[in-house]
PyMOL commands that place a pseudoatom at each C-alpha (Angstrom):
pseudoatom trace, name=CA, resn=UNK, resi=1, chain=A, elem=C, hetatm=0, pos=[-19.134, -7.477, -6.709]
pseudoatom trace, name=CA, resn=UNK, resi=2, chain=A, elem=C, hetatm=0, pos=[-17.463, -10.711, -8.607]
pseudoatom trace, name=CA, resn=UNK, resi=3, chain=A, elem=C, hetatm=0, pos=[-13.907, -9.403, -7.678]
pseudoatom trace, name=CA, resn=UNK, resi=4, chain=A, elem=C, hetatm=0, pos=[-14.621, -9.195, -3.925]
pseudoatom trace, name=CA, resn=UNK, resi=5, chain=A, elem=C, hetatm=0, pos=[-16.501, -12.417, -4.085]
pseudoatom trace, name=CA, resn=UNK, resi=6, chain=A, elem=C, hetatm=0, pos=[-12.925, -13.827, -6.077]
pseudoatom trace, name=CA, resn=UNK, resi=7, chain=A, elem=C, hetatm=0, pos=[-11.439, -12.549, -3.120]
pseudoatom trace, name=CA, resn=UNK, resi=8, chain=A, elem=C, hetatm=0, pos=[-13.075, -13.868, -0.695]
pseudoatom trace, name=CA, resn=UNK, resi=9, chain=A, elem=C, hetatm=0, pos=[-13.162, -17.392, -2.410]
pseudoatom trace, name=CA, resn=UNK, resi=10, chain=A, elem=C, hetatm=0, pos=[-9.044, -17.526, -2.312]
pseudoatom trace, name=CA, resn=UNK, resi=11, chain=A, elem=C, hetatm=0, pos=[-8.798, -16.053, 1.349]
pseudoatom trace, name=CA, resn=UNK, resi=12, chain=A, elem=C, hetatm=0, pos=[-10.622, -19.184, 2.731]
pseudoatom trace, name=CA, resn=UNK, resi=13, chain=A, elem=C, hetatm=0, pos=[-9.176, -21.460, 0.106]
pseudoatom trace, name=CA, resn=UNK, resi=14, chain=A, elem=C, hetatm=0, pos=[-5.894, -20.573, 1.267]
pseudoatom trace, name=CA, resn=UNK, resi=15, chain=A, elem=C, hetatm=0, pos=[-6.957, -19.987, 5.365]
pseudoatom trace, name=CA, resn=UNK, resi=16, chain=A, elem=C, hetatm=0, pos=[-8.242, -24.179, 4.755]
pseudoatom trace, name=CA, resn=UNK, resi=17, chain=A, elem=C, hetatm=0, pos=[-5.060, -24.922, 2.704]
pseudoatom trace, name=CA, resn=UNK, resi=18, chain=A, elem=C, hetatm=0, pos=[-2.923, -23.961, 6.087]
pseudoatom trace, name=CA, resn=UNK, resi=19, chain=A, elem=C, hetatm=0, pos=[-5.592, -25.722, 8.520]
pseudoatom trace, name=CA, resn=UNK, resi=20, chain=A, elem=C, hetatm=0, pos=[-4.939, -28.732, 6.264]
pseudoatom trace, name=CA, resn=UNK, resi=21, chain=A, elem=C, hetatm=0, pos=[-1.358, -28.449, 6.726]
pseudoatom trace, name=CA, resn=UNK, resi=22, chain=A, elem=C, hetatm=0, pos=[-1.954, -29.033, 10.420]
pseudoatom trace, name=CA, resn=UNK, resi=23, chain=A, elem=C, hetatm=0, pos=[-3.891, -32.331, 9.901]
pseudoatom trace, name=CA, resn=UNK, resi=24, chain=A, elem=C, hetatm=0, pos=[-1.985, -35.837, 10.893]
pseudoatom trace, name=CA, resn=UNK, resi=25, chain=A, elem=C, hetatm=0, pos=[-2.754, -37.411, 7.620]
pseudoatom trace, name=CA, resn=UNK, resi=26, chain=A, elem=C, hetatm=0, pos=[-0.795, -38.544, 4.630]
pseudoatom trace, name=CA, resn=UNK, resi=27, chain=A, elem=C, hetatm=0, pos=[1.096, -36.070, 2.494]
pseudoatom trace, name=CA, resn=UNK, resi=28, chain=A, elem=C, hetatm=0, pos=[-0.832, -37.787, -0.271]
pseudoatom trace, name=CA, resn=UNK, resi=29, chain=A, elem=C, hetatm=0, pos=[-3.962, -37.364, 1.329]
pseudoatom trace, name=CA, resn=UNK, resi=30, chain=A, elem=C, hetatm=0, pos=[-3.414, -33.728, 1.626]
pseudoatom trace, name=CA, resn=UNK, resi=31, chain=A, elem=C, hetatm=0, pos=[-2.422, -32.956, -2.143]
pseudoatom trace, name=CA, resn=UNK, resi=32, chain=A, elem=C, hetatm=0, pos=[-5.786, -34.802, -3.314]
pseudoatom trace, name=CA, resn=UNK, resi=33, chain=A, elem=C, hetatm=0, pos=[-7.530, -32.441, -1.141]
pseudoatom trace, name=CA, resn=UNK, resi=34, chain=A, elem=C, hetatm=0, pos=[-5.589, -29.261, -1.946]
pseudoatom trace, name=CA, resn=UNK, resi=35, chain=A, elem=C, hetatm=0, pos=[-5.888, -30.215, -6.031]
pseudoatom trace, name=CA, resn=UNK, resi=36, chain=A, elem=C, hetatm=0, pos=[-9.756, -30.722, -4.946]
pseudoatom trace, name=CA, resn=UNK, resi=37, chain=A, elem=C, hetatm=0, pos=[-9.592, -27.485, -3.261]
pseudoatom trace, name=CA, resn=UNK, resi=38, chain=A, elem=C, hetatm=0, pos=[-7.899, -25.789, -6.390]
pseudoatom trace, name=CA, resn=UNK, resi=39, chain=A, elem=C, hetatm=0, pos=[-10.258, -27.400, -8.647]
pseudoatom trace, name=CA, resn=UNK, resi=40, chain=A, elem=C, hetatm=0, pos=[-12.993, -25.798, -7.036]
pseudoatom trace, name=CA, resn=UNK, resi=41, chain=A, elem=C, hetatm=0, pos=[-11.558, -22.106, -6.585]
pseudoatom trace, name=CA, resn=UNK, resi=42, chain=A, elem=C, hetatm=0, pos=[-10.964, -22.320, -10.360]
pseudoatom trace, name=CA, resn=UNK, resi=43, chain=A, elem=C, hetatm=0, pos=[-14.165, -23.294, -11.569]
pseudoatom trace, name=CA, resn=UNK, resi=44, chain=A, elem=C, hetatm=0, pos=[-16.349, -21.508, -14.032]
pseudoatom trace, name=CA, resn=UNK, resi=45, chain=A, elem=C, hetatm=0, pos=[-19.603, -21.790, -12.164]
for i in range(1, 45): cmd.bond("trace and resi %d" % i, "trace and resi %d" % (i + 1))
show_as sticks, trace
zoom trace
């Protein structure tokens, strides 16, 4: 169904959100990626 498949789209958004909290790269770096990351979970299609 489209909610499970919602669901399933912000568990691994958020399980790559905290592996990218674990990276050794700029804080900057990391919020392009995360807004990127956001971007993409909230898209229309």
């Amino acid at each position: 169904s489209a909610e499970a498949t919602k669901n399933a789209i912000e568990y691994y958004t958020n399980k790559a959100f905290s592996v990218l909290e674990t990276l050794n790269i700029s804080e900057d770096k990391k919020n392009v990626l995360k807004q990127f990351g956001t971007q993409l979970m909230n898209r229309d299609d």
